[in-house]
LUMZA-549416 format. One line per 8 residues: their letters; for each residue x, y, z of C-alpha. Coordinates in steps of 0.02 Angstrom, whole numbers, plus 50000, padded with zeros to 5 digits. Each point is the difference from the previous one (the first is absolute). Layout:
N
a	X Y Z | ...
This chain:
438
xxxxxxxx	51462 49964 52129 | 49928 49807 49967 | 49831 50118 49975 | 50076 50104 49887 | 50077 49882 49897 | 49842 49883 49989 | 49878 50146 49959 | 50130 50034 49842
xxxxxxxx	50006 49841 49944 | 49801 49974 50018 | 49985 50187 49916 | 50102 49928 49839 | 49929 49842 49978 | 49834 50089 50027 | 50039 50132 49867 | 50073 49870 49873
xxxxxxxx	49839 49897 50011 | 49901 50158 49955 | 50117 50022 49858 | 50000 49820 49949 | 49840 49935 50036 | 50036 49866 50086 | 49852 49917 50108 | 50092 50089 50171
xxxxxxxx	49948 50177 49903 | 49817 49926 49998 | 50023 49993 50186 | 50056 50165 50018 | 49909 50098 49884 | 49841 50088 50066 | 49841 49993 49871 | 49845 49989 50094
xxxxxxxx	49885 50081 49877 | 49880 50032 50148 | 50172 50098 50088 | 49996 50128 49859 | 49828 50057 50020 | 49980 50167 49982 | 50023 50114 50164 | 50037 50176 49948
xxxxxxxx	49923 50141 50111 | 49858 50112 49928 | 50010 50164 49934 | 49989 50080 50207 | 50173 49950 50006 | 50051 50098 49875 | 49909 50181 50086 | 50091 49971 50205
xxxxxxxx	50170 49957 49944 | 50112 50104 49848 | 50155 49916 50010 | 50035 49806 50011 | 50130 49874 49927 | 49943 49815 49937 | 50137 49881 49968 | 49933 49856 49898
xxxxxxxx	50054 49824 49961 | 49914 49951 49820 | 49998 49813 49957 | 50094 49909 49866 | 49963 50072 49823 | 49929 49835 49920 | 49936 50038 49794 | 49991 49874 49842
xxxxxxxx	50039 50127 49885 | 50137 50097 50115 | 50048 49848 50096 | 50052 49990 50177 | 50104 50103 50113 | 50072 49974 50165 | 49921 49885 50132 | 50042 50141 50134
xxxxxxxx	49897 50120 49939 | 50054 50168 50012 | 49978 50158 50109 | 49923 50175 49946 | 49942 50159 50113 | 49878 50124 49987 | 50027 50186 50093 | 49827 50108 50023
xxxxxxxx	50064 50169 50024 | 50172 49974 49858 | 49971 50041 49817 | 50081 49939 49848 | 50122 50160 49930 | 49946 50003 49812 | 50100 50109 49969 | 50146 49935 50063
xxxxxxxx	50125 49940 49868 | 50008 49808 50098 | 49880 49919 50119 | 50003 50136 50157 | 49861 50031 50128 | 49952 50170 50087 | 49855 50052 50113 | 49821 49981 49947
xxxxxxxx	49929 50167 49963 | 49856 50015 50143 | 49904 49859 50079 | 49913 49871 49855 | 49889 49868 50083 | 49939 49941 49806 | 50115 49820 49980 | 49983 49998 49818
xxxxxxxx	50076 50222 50003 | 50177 50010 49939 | 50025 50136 50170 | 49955 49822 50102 | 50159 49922 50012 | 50123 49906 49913 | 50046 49830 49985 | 50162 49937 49996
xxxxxxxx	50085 49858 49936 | 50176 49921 49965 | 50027 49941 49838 | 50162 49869 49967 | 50041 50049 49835 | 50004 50172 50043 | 50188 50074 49972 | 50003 50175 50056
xxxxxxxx	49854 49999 50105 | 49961 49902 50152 | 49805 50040 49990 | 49859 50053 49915 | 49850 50112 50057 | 49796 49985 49939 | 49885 50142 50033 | 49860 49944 50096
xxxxxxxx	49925 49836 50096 | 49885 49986 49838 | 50133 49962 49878 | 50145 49913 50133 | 49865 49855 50039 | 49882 50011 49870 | 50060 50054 49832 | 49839 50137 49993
xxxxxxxx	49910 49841 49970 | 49809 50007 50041 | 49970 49882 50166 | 49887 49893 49853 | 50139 50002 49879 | 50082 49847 49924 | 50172 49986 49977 | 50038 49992 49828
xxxxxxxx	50156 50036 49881 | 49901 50115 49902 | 49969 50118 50194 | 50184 49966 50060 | 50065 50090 49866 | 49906 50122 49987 | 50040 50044 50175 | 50207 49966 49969
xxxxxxxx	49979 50111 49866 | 49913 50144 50110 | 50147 49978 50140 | 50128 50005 49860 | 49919 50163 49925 | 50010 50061 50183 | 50188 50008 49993 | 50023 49855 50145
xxxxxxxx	50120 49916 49911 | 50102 50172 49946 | 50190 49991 49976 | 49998 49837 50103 | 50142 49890 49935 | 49992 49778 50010 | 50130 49879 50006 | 49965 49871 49893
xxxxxxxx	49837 49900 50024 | 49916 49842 49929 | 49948 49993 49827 | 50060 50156 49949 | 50042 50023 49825 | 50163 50091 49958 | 50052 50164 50087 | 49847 50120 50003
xxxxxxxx	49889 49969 50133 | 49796 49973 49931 | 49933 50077 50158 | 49822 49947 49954 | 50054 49832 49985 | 50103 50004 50174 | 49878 50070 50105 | 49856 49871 49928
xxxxxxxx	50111 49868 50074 | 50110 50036 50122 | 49928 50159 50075 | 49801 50005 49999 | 49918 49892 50136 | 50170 50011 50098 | 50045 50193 50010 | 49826 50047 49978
xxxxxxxx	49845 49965 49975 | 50033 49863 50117 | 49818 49909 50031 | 49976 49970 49790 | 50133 49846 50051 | 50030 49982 50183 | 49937 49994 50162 | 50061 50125 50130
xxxxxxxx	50002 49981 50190 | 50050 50162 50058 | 50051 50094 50178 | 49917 50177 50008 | 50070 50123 50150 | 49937 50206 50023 | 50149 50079 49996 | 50027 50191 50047
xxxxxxxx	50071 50127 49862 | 50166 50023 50059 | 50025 49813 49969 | 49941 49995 49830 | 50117 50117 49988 | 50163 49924 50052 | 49921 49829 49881 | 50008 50105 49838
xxxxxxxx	50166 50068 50046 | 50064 49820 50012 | 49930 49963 49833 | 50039 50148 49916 | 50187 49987 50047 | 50011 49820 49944 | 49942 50024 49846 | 50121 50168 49967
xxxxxxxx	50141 49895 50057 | 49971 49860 49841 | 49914 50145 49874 | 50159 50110 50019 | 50140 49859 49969 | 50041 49964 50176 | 49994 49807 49988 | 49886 49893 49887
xxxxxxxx	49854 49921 50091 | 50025 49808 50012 | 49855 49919 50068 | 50034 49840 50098 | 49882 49881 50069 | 50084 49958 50145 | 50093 50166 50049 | 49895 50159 49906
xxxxxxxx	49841 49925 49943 | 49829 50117 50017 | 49987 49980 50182 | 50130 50081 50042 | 49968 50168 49923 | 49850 49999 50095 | 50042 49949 50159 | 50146 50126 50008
xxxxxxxx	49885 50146 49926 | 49875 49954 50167 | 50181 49992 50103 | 50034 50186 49942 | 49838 50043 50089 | 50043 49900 50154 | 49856 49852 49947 | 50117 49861 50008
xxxxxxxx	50196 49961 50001 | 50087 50011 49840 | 50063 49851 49929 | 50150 49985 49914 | 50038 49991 49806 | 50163 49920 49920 | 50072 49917 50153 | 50084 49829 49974
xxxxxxxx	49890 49852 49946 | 50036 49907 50161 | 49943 50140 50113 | 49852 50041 49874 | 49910 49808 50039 | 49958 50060 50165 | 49912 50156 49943 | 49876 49933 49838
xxxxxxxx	49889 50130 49950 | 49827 49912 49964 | 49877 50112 49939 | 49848 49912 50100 | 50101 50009 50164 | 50038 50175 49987 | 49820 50038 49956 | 49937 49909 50151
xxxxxxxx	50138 50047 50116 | 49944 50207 49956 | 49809 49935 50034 | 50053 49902 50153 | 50102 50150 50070 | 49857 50120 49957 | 49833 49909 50075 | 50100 49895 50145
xxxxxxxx	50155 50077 50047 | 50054 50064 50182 | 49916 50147 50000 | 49941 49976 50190 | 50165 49937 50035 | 50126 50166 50040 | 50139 49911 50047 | 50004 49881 49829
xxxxxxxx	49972 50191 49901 | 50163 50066 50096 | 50112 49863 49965 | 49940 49980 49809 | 50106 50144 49917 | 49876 50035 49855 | 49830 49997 50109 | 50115 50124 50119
xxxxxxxx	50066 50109 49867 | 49812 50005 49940 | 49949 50056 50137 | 50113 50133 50062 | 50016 50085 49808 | 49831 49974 49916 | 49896 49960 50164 | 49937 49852 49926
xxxxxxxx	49995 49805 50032 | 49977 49857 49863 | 49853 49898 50093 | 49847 50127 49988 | 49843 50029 49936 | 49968 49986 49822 | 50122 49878 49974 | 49929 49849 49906
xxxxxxxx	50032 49856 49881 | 49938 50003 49829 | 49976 49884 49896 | 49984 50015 49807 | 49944 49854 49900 | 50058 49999 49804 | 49840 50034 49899 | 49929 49798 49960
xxxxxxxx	49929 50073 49805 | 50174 49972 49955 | 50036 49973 49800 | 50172 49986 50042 | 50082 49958 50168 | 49952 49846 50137 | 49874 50081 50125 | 50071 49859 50127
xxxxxxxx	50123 50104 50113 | 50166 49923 50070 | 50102 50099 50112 | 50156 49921 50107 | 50005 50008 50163 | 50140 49973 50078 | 49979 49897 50158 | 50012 49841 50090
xxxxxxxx	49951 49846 49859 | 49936 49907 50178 | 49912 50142 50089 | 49939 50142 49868 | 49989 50124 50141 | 50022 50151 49886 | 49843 49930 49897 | 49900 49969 50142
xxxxxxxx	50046 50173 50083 | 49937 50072 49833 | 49850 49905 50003 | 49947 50028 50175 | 50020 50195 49944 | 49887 50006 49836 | 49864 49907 50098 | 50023 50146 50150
xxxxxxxx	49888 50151 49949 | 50105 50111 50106 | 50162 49963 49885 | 49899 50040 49833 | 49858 50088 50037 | 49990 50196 50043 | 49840 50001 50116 | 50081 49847 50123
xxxxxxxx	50199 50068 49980 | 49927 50162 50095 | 49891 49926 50100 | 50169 49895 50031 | 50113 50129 50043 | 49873 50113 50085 | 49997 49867 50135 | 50193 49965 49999
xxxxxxxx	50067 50182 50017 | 49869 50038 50141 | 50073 49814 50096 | 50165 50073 49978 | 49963 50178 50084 | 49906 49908 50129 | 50149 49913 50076 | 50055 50057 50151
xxxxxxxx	50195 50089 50016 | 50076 49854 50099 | 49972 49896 49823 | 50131 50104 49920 | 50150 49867 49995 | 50121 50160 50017 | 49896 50107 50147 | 50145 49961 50095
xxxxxxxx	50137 50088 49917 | 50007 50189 49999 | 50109 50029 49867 | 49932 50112 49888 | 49999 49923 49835 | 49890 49894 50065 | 49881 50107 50082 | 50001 50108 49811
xxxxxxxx	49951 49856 49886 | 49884 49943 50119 | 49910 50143 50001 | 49997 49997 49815 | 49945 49837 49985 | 49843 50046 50113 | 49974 50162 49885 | 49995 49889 49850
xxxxxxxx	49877 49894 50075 | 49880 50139 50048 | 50002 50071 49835 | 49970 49833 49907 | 49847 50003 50121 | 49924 50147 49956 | 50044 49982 49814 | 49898 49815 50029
xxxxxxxx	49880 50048 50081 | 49947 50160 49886 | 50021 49885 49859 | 49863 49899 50063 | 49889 50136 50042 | 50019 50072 49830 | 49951 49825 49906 | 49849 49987 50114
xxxxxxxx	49946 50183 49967 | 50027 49957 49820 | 49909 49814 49997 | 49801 50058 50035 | 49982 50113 49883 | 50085 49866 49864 | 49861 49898 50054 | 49895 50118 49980
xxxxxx	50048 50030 49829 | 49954 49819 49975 | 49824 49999 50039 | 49881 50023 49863 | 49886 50156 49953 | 49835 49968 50043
């Protein structure tokens, strides 16, 4: 309980300093510009795996001509394998019509965001990696006012914004809401088109269909539940911020525990919701979770559930941490990321954990994360019975999930194993592609 009550009252002061700058935030706020290098995996990722959530912290939105927003960041998530429903009269998802491995396809993906001035939504979807990070923006382009609005008014034309109601917001002049003029400052660079204005350090997990699935029923519902007059959507930064729309739609698929909205203020201290933690937490769980551990899987209810309904575990292969640095030809926002972490002010374990991870290929690069795994899941079927901390009891539950667990593994073996077959079949004759015509 001491434990509990000190980690709350570090968490507040923590989160007040990154609200009020005070020189404790400067402690706490993470904005090595070497930490944000880019680490994104190539287009091969894209062709062995269709379906895979990436929950992503973005830094602090930080412009002259916008000004700032909050020190904390704020949290988006991409889906490969959901689509945004255009025709849908509010922001719904559905399945993507076939496979798309193209990023920049509308039939990619969707990104997802929470917006806090949004009254009868909860969220917002983008069609496609291309315009959720980078506005359709050319990887040369500058940022300028004259290409962020062209590209707000392209997503408006789109019908994102359709029949979406606001309570009311800063600067807004009289009752009619100037949509251009709302989504220039308080939507752009924060909803979408996220790297024109902030940095994103993102946790990227395969998932399997069925769990996709169960995510854009979540998302779907909570939005139907504010669209058709259930209750107005109140965001709140301490109890129903973005994080924890996201976290709950992974919870749906058994990726994490939910975490509670709305509870009383006291109880909501020892639960924050930091964008950057929950990003690394998802990246953490995905490249160095218990996966060789059975016993810590049966006793963790979502890795169980997980297991036994979609056979599938969080740690696996192709899970990775990407990192997305805002573009530095910037006309209009501070290329210098700051993200709060929220951590020991002494120790900065979180940071260095995070840090140790970007500098390990086998946490952000595809080639070493198989390699990686390849090894691990062949260790783990290696071990001999007597291992098993359970080989002693008979009951059958035990024996059944067991033998699931091992299934599991030998799948993710083969699937590794013919991934890495099929990028070496596929790398000589790329090279040979390269050579030049004599």
């Amino acid at each position: 309980m001491r434990r509990s009550v000190l980690l709350a009252i570090l968490a507040v002061l923590l989160v007040a300093a990154g609200f009020f700058g005070s020189s404790c935030a400067d402690r706490v706020l993470f904005a090595p510009s070497d930490g944000f290098t880019h680490h994104e995996p190539d287009a091969r990722y894209e062709t062995l795996f269709s379906h895979y959530v990436e929950l992503c912290a973005v830094s602090q939105f930080r412009s002259k001509e916008f000004g700032p927003g909050g020190s904390p960041g704020h949290a988006t998530m991409y889906l490969k394998g959901a689509c945004r429903d255009a025709d849908a009269e509010y922001p719904r998802l559905r399945r993507c019509e076939g496979r798309v491995d193209d990023p920049n396809d509308p039939e990619h993906g969707a990104g997802v965001s929470v917006n806090r001035w949004f009254r009868n939504v909860n969220w917002v979807a983008f069609a496609g990696r291309g315009l959720f990070y980078d506005g359709h923006l050319a990887p040369e382009e500058f940022v300028t006012r004259e290409r962020l609005d062209r590209v707000i008014r392209e997503t408006l034309a789109a019908g994102v914004y359709r029949n979406i109601e606001l309570w009311p917001y800063p600067l807004q002049q009289g009752d009619t809401v100037d949509w251009e003029d709302f989504v220039r400052r308080l939507s752009a660079g924060t909803d979408f088109a996220l790297n024109l204005s902030r940095s994103a350090l993102c946790g990227r997990v395969p998932v399997e269909p069925e769990m996709m699935d169960e995510i854009v029923d979540f998302l779907n519902d909570l939005n139907r539940e504010f669209f058709t007059g259930a209750a107005d959507y109140r965001w709140n930064g301490l109890g129903d911020n973005c994080v924890h729309t996201l976290r709950n739609a992974l919870a749906a698929a058994s990726i994490d525990d939910p975490i509670s909205v709305r509870v009383a203020k006291l109880r909501q201290l020892f639960h924050l919701a930091v964008p950057a933690n929950e990003a690394f937490a998802l990246a953490e769980l995905g490249t160095r979770g218990p996966v060789d551990s059975y016993a810590q899987i049966f006793r963790d209810d979502p890795m169980r559930n997980a297991l036994l309904e979609f056979g599938w575990l969080p740690t696996r292969h192709g899970a990775l941490l990407v990192s997305l640095p805002v573009r530095p030809g910037n006309e209009l926002f501070d290329p210098q990321p700051r993200l709060l972490v929220l951590q020991g002010p002494v120790t900065r374990r979180t940071t260095r954990r995070l840090i140790e991870m970007l500098d390990d290929p086998r946490f952000t690069e595809l080639d070493a994360n198989l390699l990686h795994f390849e090894e691990l899941y062949r260790e783990i079927l290696a071990r001999p019975p007597q291992d098993d901390p359970f080989a002693a009891l008979r009951g059958d539950r035990y024996r059944r999930v067991r033998r699931r667990y091992l299934s599991v593994i030998e799948n993710a073996l083969r699937e590794v194993e013919q991934m890495r077959a099929d990028i070496g079949a596929r790398q000589p004759h790329a090279a040979a592609a390269a050579l030049p015509d004599h």
